[in-house]
N, C-alpha and C positions, 0 to 999 in steps of 0.2 A: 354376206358376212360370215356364217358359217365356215365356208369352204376356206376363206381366208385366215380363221382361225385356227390356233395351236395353242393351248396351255401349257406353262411352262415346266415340265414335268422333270426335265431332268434339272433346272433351276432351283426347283424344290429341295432331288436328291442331293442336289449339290451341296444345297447351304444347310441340310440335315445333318451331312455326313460331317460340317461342321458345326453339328449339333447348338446350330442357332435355328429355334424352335419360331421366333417370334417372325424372323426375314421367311422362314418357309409360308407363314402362317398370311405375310403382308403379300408375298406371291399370290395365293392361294385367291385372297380378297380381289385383291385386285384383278387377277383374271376373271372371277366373277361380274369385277363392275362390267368389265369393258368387253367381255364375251358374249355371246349370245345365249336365247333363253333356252335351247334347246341343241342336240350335238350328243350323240355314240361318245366323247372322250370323255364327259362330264362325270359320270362313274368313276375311272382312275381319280379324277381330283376328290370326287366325294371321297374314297379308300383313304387319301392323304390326306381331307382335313381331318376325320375318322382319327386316323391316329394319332394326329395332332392335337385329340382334344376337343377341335372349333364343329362342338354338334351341331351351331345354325349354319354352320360353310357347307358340313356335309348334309345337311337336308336340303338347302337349295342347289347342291351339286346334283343330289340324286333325284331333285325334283324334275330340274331339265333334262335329265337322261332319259326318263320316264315321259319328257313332253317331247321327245325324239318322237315323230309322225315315220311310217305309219304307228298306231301305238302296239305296242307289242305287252302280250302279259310280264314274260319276265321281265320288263324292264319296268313295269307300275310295282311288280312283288318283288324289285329289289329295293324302289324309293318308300315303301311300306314296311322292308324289312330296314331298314335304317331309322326308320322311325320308331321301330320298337323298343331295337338298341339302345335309342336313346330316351326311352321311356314314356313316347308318345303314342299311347294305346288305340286311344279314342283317333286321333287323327289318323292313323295306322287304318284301322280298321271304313273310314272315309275314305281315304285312296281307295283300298280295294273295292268298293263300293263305285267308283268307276267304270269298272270293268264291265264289257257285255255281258249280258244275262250269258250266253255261252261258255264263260269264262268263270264263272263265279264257283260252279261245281267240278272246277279240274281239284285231284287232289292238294296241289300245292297252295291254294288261294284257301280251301277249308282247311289244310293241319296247321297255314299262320293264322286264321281266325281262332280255331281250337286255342293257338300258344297264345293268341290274345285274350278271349274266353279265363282261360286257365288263371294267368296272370293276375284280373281282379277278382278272381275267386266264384263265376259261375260257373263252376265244375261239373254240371247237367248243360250246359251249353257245348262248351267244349267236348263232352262225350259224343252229345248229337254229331259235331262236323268232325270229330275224328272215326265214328262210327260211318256215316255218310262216303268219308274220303277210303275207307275201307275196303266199304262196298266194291268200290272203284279199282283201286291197288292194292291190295293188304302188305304193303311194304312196311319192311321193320321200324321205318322212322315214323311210321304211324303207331303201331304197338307199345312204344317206347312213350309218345306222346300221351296216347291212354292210359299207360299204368303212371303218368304223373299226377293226371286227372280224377284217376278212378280208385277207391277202395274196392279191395278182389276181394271176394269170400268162398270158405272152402265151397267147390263144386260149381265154381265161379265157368260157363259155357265159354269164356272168354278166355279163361287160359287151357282148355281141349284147342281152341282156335289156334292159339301160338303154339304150341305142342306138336299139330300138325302142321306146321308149315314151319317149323324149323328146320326138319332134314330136308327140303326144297331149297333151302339156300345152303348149304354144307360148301357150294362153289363159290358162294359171294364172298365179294371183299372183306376179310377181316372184322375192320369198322362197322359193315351193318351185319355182319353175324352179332358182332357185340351188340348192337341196340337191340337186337332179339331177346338176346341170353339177358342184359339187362332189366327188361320190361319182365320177362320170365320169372326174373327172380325176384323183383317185386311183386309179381303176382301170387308166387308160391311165397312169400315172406308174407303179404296181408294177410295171406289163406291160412297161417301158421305151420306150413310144411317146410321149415325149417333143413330138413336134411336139401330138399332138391334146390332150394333157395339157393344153400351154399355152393351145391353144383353148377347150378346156372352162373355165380356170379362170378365161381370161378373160373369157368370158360368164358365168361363174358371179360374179365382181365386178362387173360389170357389171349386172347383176338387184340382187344383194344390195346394190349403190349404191342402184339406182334405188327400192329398198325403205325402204331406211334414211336417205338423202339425204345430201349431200356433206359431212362435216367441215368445221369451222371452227377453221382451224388456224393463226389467223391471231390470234385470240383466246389461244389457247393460247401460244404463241410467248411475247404480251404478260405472260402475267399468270406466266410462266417467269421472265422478265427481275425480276419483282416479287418474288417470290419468293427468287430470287441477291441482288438487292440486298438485301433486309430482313431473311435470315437470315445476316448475318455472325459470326463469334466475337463481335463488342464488343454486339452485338444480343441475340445469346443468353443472355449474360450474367444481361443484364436480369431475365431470366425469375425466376422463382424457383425455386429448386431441387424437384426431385419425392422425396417417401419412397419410391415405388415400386420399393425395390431388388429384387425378384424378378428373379432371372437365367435363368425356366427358359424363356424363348421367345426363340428364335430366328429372324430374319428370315433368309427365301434370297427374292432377285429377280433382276430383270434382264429385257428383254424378255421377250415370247410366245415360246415354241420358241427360248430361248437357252440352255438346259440346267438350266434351276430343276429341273423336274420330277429329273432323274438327281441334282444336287445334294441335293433334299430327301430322293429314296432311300438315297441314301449314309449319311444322318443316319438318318433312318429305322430303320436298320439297326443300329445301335447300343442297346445293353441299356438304357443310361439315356435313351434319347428315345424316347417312349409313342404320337407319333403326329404326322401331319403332314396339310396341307392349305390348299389355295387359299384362304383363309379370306374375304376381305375386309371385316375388322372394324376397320380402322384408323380408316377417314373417320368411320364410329360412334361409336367412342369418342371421335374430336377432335371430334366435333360440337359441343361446349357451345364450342368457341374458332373455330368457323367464322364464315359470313356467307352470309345465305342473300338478299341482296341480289346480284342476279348478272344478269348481262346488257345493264347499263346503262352507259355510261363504258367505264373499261378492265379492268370486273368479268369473270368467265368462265360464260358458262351451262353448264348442265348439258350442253348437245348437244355442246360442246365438246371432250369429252374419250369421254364413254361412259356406259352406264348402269349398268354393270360395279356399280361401288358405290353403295351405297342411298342415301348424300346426297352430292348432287356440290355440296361445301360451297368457299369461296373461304377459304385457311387462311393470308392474308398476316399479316406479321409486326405490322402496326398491330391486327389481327384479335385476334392472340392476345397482345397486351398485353392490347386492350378487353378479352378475358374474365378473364384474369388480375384489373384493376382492380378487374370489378363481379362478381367471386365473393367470396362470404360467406366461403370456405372457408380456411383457415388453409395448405392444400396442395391447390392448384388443379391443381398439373400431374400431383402425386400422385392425384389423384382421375382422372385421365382415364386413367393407368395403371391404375389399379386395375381400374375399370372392363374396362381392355380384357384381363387377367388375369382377372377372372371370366367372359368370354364364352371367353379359351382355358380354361380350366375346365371351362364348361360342355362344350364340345367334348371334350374331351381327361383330363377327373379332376384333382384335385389335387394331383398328385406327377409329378415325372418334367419333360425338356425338350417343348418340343413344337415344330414346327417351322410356321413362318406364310410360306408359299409363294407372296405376294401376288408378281404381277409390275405393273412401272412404278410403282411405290410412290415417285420421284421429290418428288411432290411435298409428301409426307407425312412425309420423309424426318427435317427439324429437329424438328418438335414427338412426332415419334413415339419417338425418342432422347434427347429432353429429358424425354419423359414416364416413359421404362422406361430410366433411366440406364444399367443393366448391362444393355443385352441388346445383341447383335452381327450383325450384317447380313453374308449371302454372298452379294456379287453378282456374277451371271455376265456376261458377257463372250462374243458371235462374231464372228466373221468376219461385219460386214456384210452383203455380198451374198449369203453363206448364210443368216443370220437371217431377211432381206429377203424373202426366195421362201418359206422357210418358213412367213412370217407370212402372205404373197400367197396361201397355198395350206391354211390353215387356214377351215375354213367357221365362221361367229362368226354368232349372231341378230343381225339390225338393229338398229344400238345400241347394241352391246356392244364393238366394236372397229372405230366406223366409220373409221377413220384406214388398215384392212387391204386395202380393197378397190383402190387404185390404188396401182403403183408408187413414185410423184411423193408422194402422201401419205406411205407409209410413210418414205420417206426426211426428208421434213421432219419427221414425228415423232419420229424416229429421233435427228435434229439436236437437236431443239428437249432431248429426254432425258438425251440424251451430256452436253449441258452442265448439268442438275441432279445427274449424276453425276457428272463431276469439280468439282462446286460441293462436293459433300459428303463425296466422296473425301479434300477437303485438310482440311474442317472437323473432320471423325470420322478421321481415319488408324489411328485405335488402334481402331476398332469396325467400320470398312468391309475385307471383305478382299476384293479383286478378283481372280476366278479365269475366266481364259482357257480356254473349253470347250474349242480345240482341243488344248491344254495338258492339261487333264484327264484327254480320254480318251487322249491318245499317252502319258501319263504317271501315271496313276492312284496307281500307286505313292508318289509323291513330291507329288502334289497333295492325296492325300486326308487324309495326315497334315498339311499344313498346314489344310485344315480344321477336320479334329477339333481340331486345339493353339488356333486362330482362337477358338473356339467352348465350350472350356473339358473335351473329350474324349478320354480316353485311348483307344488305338490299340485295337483289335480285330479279329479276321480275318475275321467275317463283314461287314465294310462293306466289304471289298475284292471282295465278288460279292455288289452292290446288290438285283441281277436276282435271288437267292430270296427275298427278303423276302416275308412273306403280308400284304397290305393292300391293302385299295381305295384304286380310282386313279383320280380323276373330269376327266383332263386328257387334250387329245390327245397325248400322248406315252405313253398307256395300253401301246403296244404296244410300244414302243421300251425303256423301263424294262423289261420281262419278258425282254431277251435281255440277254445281256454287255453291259460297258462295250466299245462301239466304235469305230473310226477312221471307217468306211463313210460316214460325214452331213461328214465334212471335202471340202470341195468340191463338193459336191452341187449349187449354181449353178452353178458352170462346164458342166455336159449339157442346159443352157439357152440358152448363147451369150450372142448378142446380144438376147437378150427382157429381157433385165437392163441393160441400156444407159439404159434411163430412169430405172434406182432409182441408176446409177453419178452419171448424170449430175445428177442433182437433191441427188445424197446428200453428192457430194464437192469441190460447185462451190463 
């Protein structure tokens, strides 16, 4: 039966490109039923339910690719890396647990135990396997994994380690120069060395530029302005109302490292909400009202923004009349809800809130609130020029955040966001609650109950100490969430001085 089968891949492509999400999705199943348990092509279908959204399609796509005889590791470390992805630690860490005792101490099998490790917060665990996987290769993606892990203190042996073996890669790729420089500058940043921090990190953007290549943020700006114009109150109107009254999802955004993560633990933290996570299933679900005509005129291409989400679709207001028009469907916007209710589902179970931790969700903002009428959005809110270094100093793959690697970027992106947030601020007033990180943590007390009340939550005393919560945490603020709510990160640019002069001046001019 193998030999005879073929999933239908270009089937898929086909009815994507006609951005009918639901026909790729009954491909996708269906190949499943009637496929075999095992088969080398099963990985391309898991990638495509993956993007799709359908996390049980891609786990049982990636499971049979993995039960491809004879077994091979990388194909058990690719069905364990899919299971990370999609939040399954513990099972994650069970596959790999397969593997012959031979296999168990290659580096790649301990720096994903380490990222699993790391994730629920035993950070002496994951030291052990990324220290262990060291031993073995001291390759920068192991360095980078330890300074997520690890608090560095001045005279810290571990950063003489990275120090000398950074002029032995001077020839490698870009991208792992950057996780070097990266990890380096976390290391000199815990240590309080401040000046070489900023050195590292800014060779470490500088690599990770020149990997990923410059933003086009010029593009973005535009298709911002289109966006403000064509989602007004009298525009939205139009629309037709969505059934999808389900209130049990909850949006938290706001920038990278503007306090989502502590916001979603607070929730988290609450009896009635079952679980949370960076999800980004939103552009998925609007896919059937996007436009995948992009890059031509004053369209946006994908390079534009980031790879972050799996269809970097163009969602203007003319966009989602056309789908509204030429849908069969009696509840067109109902349908794109619903949709996105079964993928938190999938994630999360059927019962309970759950919490969708997407940051810069900006521009997804109108049809994502038109489609899930009762759900509620908490966006955070920093201090600028602390966001700004944060963002400057978080390491992102090529692609995924190329807007982070220069100062001058961040700041216009910065711009260009501020103003889709208070576009949507004044149209949602009763669904947008705006919470000021530094507010939060000097004042938890008084912040945190207006969340809960925002969000439809009675008061409870375990949200008031976020930091015990037991859950995996796949964001860099992994470490930061496991201590108390802090003051400590209010001000943290100013031990930078003047290296911030270019994100002031680009940001406020």
């Amino acid at each position: 039966m193998t030999s005879s089968f073929t999933p239908r891949i270009d089937e898929i492509v086909e009815v994507s490109q006609r951005l009918d999400r639901r026909a790729a999705v009954s491909i996708i199943r269906e190949d499943l039923e009637r496929g075999p348990h095992f088969g080398i092509f099963w990985q391309d279908v898991a990638q495509l339910a993956g993007q799709f959204g359908e996390q049980n399609l891609a786990i049982e796509a990636a499971k049979r690719f993995a039960a491809t005889p004879p077994q091979d590791m990388d194909n058990v470390m690719y069905h364990a890396s899919i299971l990370v992805r999609f939040g399954f630690v513990d099972e994650a860490v069970a596959v790999m647990g397969t593997l012959p005792a031979s296999s168990r101490n290659h580096p790649a099998v301990l720096h994903l135990r380490a990222v699993c490790a790391t994730q629920v917060g035993d950070f002496d665990r994951a030291i052990e396997y990324i220290e262990k996987a060291l031993a073995i290769s001291p390759a920068p993606v192991q360095w980078l994994a330890l300074s997520v892990a690890k608090k560095f203190k001045k005279g810290d042996p571990d950063i003489a380690r990275m120090e000398a073996i950074l002029p032995r890669i001077g020839r490698a790729p870009p991208e792992i120069k950057g996780q070097m420089l990266y990890a380096l500058g976390k290391a000199y940043d815990d240590a309080g060395d401040i000046e070489m921090a900023t050195k590292a990190y800014m060779s470490g953007a500088a690599s990770m530029r020149q990997a990923g290549g410059p933003p086009r943020l010029e593009g973005w700006e535009r298709y911002a302005k289109q966006l403000i114009a064509g989602y007004t109150k009298e525009n939205l109107a139009r629309l037709k109302p969505s059934g999808a009254t389900d209130d049990r999802v909850i949006f938290v955004t706001g920038f990278p490292r503007s306090g989502t993560t502590l916001a979603e633990q607070i929730l988290v933290s609450h009896s009635q909400v079952v679980g949370g996570a960076e999800l980004n299933r939103i552009p998925i679900a609007l896919m059937p009202a996007g436009n995948l005509k992009l890059g031509g005129g004053d369209g946006l291409a994908p390079e534009d923004i980031s790879t972050t989400y799996p269809f970097n679709g163009d969602f203007n207001f003319e966009d989602a009349l056309a789908y509204q028009t030429r849908s069969a469907s009696s509840d067109p916007w109902g349908d794109i809800g619903r949709d996105f209710l079964g993928m938190i589902t999938q994630r999360f179970g059927p019962t309970g809130k759950a919490i969708d931790k997407t940051v810069t969700i900006g521009q997804f903002v109108g049809l994502i609130l038109h489609s899930l009428p009762n759900s509620k959005i908490v966006w955070m809110r920093r201090r600028p020029e602390d966001n700004a270094l944060s963002v400057f100093r978080l390491y992102s793959q090529p692609g995924t955040i190329p807007w982070s690697y220069s100062l001058t970027d961040i700041a216009k992106f910065f711009k260009v966001e501020d103003r889709l947030y208070e576009h949507w601020a004044k149209i949602f007033p009763d669904r947008i609650l705006t919470v000021p990180y530094e507010e939060l943590v000097s004042s938890p007390e008084t912040w945190i109950p207006k969340i809960l009340h925002h969000v439809g939550l009675d008061e409870e005393p375990q949200v008031f100490e976020p930091h015990k919560a037991k859950r995996a945490i796949s964001t860099a603020s992994v470490a930061q969430v496991r201590a108390p709510i802090s003051t400590s990160r209010i001000g943290a640019a100013e031990a930078y001085g003047t290296f911030m002069d270019e994100f002031r001046k680009a940001y406020y001019s």
